[in-house]
C-alpha positions in Angstrom: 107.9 19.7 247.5 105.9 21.5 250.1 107.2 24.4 249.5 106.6 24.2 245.9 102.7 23.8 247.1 102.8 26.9 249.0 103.8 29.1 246.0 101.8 27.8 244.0 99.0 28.4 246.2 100.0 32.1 246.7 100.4 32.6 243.0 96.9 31.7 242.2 95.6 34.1 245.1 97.6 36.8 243.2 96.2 36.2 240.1 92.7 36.5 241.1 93.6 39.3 243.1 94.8 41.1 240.3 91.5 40.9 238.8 89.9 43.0 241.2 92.8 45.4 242.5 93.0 49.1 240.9 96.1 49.0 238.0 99.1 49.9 239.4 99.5 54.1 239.7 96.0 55.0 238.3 95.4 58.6 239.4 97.0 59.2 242.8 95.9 55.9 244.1 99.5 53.6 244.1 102.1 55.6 243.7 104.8 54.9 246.4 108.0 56.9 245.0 105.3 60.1 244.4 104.6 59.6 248.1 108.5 59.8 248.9 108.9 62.7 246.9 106.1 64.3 249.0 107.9 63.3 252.2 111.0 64.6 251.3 108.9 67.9 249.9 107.3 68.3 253.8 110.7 66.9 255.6 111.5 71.0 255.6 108.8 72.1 257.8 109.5 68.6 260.3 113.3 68.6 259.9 113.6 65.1 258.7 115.3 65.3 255.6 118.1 62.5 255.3 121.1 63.6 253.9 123.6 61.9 251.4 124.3 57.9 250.8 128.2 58.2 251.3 131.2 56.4 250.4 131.8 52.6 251.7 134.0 52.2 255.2 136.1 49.2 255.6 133.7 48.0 258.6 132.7 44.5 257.8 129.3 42.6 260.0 129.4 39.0 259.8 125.9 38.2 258.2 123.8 34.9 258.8 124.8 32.3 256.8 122.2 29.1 257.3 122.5 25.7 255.5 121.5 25.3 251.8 121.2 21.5 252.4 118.2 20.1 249.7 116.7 23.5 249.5 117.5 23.6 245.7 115.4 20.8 244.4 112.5 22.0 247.5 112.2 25.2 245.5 112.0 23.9 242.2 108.8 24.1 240.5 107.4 21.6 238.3 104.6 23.7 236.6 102.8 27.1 237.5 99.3 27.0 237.7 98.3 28.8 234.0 101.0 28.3 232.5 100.8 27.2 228.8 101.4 23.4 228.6 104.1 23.8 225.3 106.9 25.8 225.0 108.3 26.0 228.9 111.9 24.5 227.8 113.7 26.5 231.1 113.6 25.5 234.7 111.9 28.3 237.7 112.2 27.8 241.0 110.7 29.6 243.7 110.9 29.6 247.6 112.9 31.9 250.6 115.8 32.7 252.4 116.2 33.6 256.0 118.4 36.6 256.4 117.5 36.9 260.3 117.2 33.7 261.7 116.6 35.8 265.4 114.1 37.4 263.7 112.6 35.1 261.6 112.7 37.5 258.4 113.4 36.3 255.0 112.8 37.1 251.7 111.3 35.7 249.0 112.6 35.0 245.4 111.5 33.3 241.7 114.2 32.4 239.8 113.6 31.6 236.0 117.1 29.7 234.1 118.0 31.0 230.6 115.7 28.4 228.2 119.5 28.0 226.1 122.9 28.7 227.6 121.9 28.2 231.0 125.1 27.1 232.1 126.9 30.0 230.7 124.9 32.9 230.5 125.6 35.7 233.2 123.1 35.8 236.7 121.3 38.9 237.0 119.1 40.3 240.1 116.3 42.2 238.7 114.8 45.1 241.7 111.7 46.6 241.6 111.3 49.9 243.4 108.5 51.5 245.4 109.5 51.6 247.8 107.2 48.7 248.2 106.7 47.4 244.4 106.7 43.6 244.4 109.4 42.0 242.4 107.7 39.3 241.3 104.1 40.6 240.3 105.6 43.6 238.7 108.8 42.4 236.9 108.2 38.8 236.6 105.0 38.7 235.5 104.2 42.0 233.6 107.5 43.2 232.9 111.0 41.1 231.8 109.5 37.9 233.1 109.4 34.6 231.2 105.7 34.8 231.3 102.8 37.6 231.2 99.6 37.4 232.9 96.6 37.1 231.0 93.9 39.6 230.7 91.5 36.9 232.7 93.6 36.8 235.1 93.7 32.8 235.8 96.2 31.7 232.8 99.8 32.8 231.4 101.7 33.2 228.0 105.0 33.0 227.6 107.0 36.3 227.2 108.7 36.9 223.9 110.8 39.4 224.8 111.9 38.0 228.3 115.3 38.8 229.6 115.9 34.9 230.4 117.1 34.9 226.8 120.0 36.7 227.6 120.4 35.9 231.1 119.3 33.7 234.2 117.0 36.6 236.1 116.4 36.2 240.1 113.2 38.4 241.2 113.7 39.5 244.5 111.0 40.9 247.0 112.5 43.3 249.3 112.4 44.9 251.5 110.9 42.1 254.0 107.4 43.0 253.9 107.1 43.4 250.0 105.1 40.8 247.9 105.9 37.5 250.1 108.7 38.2 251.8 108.1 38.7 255.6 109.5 38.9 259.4 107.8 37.6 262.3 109.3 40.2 264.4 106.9 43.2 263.7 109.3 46.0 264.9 111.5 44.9 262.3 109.4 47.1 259.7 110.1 50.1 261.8 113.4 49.9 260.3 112.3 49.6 256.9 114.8 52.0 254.6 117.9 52.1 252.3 120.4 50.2 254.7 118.5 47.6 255.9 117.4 47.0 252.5 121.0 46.7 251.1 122.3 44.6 254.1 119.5 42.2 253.7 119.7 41.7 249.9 123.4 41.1 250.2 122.4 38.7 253.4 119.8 36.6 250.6 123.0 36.9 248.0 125.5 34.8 249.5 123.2 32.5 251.2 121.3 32.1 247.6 124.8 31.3 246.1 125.3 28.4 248.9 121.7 26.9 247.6 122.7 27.1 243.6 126.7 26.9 243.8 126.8 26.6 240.5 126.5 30.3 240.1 129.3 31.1 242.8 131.9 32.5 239.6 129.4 33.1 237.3 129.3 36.6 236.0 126.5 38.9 238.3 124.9 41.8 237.0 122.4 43.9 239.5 119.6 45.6 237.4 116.0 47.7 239.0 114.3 50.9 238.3 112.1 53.0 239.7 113.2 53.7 243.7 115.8 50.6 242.7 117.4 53.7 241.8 118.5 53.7 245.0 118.4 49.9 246.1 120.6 48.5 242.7 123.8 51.5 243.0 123.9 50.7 247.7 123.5 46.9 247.1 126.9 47.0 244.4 128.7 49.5 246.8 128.0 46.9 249.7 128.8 44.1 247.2 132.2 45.4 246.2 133.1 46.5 250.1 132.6 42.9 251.4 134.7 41.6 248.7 137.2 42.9 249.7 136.8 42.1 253.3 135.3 39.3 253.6 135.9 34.9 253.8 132.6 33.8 252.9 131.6 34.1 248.9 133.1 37.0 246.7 130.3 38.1 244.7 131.6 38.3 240.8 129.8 41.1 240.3 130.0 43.0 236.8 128.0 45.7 236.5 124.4 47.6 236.8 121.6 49.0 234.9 119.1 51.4 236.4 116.0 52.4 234.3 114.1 56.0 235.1 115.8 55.6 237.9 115.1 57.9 241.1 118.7 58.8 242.4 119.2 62.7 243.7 116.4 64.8 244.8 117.3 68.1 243.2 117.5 66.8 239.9 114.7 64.5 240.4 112.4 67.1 241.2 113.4 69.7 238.9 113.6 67.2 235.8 110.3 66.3 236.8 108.5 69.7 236.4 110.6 70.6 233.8 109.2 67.9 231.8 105.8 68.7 232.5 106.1 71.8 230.7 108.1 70.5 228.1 105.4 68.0 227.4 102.8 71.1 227.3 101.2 69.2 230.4 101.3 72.8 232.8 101.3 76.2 232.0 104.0 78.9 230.9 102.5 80.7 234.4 103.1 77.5 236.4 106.3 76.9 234.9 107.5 80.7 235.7 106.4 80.5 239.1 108.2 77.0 239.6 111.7 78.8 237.8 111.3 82.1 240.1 110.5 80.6 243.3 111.7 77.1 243.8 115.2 75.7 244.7 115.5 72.2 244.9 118.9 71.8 246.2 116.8 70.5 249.6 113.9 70.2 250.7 115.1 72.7 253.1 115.1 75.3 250.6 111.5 74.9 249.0 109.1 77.6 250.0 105.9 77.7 250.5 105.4 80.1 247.6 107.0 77.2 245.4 104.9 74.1 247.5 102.0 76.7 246.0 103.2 76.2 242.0 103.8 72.4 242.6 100.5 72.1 244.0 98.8 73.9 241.1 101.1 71.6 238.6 100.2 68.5 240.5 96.4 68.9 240.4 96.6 69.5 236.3 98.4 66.0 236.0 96.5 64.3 238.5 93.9 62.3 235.6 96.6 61.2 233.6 98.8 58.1 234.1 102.4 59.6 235.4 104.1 56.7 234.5 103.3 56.7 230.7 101.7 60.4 229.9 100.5 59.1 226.5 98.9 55.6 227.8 95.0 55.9 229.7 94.4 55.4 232.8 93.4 52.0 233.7 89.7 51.3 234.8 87.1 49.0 235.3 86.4 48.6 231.9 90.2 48.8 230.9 91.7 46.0 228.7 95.3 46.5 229.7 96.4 43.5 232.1 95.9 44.1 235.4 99.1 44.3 237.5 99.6 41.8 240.3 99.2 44.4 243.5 101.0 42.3 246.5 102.2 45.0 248.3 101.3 46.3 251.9 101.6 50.1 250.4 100.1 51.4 253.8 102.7 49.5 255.6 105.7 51.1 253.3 104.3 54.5 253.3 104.5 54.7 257.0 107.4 52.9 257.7 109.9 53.2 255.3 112.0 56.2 256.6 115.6 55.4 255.8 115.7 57.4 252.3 118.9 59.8 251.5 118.3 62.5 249.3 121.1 61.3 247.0 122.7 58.4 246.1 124.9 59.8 243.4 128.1 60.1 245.2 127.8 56.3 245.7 127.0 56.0 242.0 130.8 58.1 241.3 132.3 55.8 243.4 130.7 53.2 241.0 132.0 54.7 238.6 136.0 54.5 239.8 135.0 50.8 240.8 135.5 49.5 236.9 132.0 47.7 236.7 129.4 48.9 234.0 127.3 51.6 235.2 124.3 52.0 232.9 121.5 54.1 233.1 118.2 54.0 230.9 115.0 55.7 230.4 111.7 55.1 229.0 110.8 58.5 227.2 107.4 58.6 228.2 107.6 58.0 231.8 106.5 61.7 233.7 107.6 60.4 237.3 111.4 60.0 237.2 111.6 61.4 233.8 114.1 61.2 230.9 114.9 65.1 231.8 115.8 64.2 235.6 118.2 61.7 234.8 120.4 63.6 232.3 120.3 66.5 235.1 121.3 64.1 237.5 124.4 62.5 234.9 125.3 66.5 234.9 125.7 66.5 238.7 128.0 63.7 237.9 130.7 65.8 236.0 132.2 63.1 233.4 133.1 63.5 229.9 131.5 62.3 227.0 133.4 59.3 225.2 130.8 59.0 222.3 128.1 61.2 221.4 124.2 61.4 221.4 123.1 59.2 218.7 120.0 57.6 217.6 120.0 53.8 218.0 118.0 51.3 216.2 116.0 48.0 216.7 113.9 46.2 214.2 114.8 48.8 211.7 113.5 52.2 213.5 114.7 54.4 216.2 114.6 52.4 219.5 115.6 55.7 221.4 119.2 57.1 221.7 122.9 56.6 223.8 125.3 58.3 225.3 128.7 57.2 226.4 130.7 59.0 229.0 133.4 58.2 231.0 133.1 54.7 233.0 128.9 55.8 232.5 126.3 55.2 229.9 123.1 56.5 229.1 120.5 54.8 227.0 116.7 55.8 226.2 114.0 53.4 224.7 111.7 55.4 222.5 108.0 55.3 223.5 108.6 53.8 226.7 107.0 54.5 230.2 108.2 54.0 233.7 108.1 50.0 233.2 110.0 49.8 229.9 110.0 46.1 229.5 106.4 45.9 229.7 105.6 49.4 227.2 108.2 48.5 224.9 109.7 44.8 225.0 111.7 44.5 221.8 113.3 47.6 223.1 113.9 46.7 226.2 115.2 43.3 225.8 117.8 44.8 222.5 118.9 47.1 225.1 119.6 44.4 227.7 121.6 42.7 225.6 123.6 45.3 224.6 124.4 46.0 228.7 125.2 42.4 229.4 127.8 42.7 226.3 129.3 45.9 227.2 128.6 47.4 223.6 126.9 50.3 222.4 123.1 49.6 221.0 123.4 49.3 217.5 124.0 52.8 215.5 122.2 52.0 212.0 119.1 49.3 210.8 
């Protein structure tokens, strides 16, 4: 099991990198979706504002399909270094999958088995965002993971919480050049971006299916947040055209959930400042000067009198965390767990350029498709917050089926739903950007509730 090795090797290099690396988003420092946003912000003065994700075509591209043969039990891995020696009753596997043989780019994966129902339970792919944020350091191992990293750094405890008791969860590092995944053809990071990222991720799908066919008809549910706002909704639009068009495997695939999810520009922006104010975290001044002078329709339309306001906003929130305005910042001397930072953040800063400024039309498409479409937010979260996302459901234009109510979890308010039409809308009270890891009961009650298709619980 050389490959097995390999990992296991790369895993302990994490974790002792993640002893020394800055926490994830403190300050300014990593924050790859804030350095989108400021793209898109300057795309008006350099004209490259992308445009809209559209509707599916009927076009169908062959994609490389390369044999499977043995790589199942190569990837599976006996032990992770760390991990505790009792209570590991599931199987994890780890290892890649070419998706440009040409090219020599694949992408990496760690797949962790339901520890009861294995053979039944549904097969979700869980998406980080970024762009850039690694799948596997992020939501494996401080998020919805089986285990947690411990505050040393060298060992692991199991997860509690983990979303492995409701489902069997593949953690997928894309695009190629996040976390482990890689090409050797260096000009394939030039096209770094929404498309490639989709066609890839489906290319890793079917060819994942070939290595564990026991999946092939199991029920598939795509789940992300962050910029996975926009990698979870393209991947299912991709996934449901090639169904339709295609020999090789049909992907059962059931439904998504995206959490403080960036998905439309406008109401990204505009949800965000609004929140600012809401949260008394800018002035009434600022906030005028924002109301009077900015349009956020496109970037296009942003002035410089409004870049001036969002400026002055900016530098007031710049010391506090943005992805959990009630949490500190992490330092030196913090106690929180540092985050696993395997990311080449320079690399998807400066490369990824294939960003539309919307993918909600692809989203209503969703919608008429008759998956699950779920959207969720952690309440606390200031970067994509809770007020962006109900402005974006506006922009959607469906009715409501049942109305704002509080939900519960452990006998006290674990946020509140909303169910529209072929959409639903779910927040976790007291959670930031990375619900599973601020707020795991939470998370994980609302998971289950997705995977079943039923409303979170409406009383103790």
């Amino acid at each position: 099991m050389e490959n097995n090795k390999v990992f296991m090797f790369l895993l302990i290099s994490s974790l002792t990198v993640s002893t020394v690396v800055e926490c994830f988003g403190a300050g300014k420092a990593n924050d790859p979706l804030g350095k989108i946003i400021k793209a898109q912000l300057a795309s008006s003065k350099s004209g490259l504002a992308e445009g809209y994700a559209t509707k599916s075509t009927a076009e169908y591209s062959p994609v490389y399909m390369g044999t499977q043969d043995g790589l199942k039990e190569a990837d599976k891995i006996d032990a992770l270094p760390g991990q505790p020696e009792q209570g590991v009753s599931f199987d994890q596997y780890s290892g890649y999958v070419t998706v440009d043989a040409g090219h020599g780019r694949a992408l990496f994966y760690y797949f962790a088995e339901s520890p009861q129902n294995s053979s039944t339970n549904p097969l979700v792919l869980w998406l980080n965002g970024g762009p850039g944020c690694s799948s596997f350091g992020n939501g494996a191992m401080m998020e919805l993971g089986p285990f947690r990293v411990n505050s040393n750094g060298e060992t692991l405890s199991l997860n509690e919480y983990a979303w492995i008791t409701a489902a069997n969860v593949i953690f997928l590092e894309s695009p190629a050049g996040v976390g482990f995944s890689y090409s050797n053809t260096t000009s394939d990071y030039n096209l770094s971006g929404d498309t490639r990222t989709a066609e890839d991720s489906y290319t890793f799908l079917v060819n994942w299916l070939e290595r564990f066919p026991e999946y092939k008809t199991r029920d598939f549910y795509l789940a992300g947040e962050s910029y996975a706002g926009h990698y979870v909704p393209q991947l299912a639009q991709l996934i449901l055209q090639n169904n339709k068009i295609t020999n090789q495997t049909v992907i059962n695939l059931q439904g998504i959930a995206i959490g403080n999810a960036w998905v439309d520009f406008e109401t990204g922006v505009k949800g965000m400042y609004d929140f600012f104010w809401t949260h008394a975290l800018i002035s009434d001044e600022i906030n005028q000067g924002i109301q009077l002078n900015c349009n956020f329709s496109t970037p296009n339309t942003v002035t410089e009198k409004c870049e001036d306001y969002l400026d002055e906003a900016d530098d007031l929130v710049e010391d506090i965390f943005i992805f959990d305005i009630y949490a500190p910042l992490c330092s030196s001397s913090s106690t929180t767990p540092p985050y696993i930072n395997i990311i080449n953040s320079d690399m998807v800063e400066e490369l990824y350029h294939d960003s539309p400024l919307t993918v909600l039309p692809v989203i209503k498409e969703l919608m008429n498709s008759g998956i699950s479409i779920w959207m969720y937010s952690g309440d606390t979260d200031g970067r994509v917050p809770v007020t962006s996302t109900r402005y974006s459901i506006n922009k959607l234009t469906t009715s409501v089926k049942t109305k704002w109510y509080p939900w519960y979890n452990k006998e006290q308010v674990g946020g509140y739903a909303i169910e529209y039409e072929n959409l639903t809308f779910v927040t976790i009270r007291g959670a930031g950007h990375f619900v599973p890891s601020y707020q795991p009961a939470r998370g994980l009650a609302f998971f289950k509730s997705f995977l079943e298709g039923k409303l979170p619980p409406s009383s103790f």
